[in-house]
N, C-alpha and C positions, 0 to 999 in steps of 0.2 A: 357350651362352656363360656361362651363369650354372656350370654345370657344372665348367667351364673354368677359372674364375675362383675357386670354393669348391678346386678340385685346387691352384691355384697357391698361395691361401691357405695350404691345410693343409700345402704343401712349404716353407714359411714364405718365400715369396716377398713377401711386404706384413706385416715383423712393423714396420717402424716407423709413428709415430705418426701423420705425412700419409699413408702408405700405408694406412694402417686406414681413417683417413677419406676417401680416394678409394674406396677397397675399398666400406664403405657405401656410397658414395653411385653407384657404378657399380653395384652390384649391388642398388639399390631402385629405379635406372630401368630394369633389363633387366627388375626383375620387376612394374612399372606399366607397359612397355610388354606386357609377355607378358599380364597381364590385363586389358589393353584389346584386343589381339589376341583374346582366347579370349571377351572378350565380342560380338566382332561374329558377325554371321550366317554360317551357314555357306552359300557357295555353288557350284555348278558350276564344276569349272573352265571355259575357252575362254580366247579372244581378244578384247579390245575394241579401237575401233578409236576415236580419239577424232583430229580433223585437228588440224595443227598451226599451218596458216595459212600455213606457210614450204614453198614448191615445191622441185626439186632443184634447179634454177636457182639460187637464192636461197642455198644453201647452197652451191652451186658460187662463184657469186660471193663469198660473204661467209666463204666460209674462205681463214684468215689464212696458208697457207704450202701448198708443194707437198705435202708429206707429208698435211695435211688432203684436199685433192682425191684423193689416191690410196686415201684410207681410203671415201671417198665412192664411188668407183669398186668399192671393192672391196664395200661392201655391198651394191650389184645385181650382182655376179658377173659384173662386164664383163671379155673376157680381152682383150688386144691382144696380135695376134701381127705382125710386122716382115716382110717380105721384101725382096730387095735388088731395085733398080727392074728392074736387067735381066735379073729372069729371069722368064720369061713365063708360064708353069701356077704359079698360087698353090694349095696343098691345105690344109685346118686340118680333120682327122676326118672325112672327107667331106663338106667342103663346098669347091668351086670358087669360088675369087675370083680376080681381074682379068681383062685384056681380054680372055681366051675365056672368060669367063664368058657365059652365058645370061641377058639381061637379065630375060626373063621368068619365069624360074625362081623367083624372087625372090618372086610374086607371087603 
């Protein structure tokens, strides 16, 4: 960014007077955060896993619109697929669903 921001400089994108002074003043925290960045320890990447207290339930319930639940849906990679009630062999990739389904298959 700081890179970004010296290019746009120099194309004289920020020749006025607040632009200068934004200019500075963006460009001595991109470079206080880069040297607080480069002072911390270097470590392995991976995954942490910290809980958040809030179930899916809790997030099913407490989102504000349909659009929210389907973004929820979409993050565990649920599909729902539709069949019309009267037709009796349901297929989806090889799997058998409705009533000649094998109950015990399931299991």
């Amino acid at each position: 960014m700081r890179e970004r921001l010296r290019a746009d400089r120099e194309a004289g994108l920020y020749d006025a007077a607040d632009d200068a002074a934004w200019f500075r003043e963006r460009y001595g925290t991109l470079s206080s955060e880069l040297a607080s960045l480069e002072r911390e320890p270097q470590r392995a990447p991976g995954m942490i896993r910290r809980p958040t207290g809030e179930t899916v339930a809790d997030r099913w319930r407490n989102a504000p619109d349909v659009q929210a639940r389907k973004e929820i849906l979409m993050d565990y990679r649920v599909r729902v697929t539709l069949f019309p009630v009267s037709h009796p062999v349901r297929h989806v990739a090889g799997v058998m669903h409705g009533p000649d389904r094998d109950p015990d298959a399931a299991r």
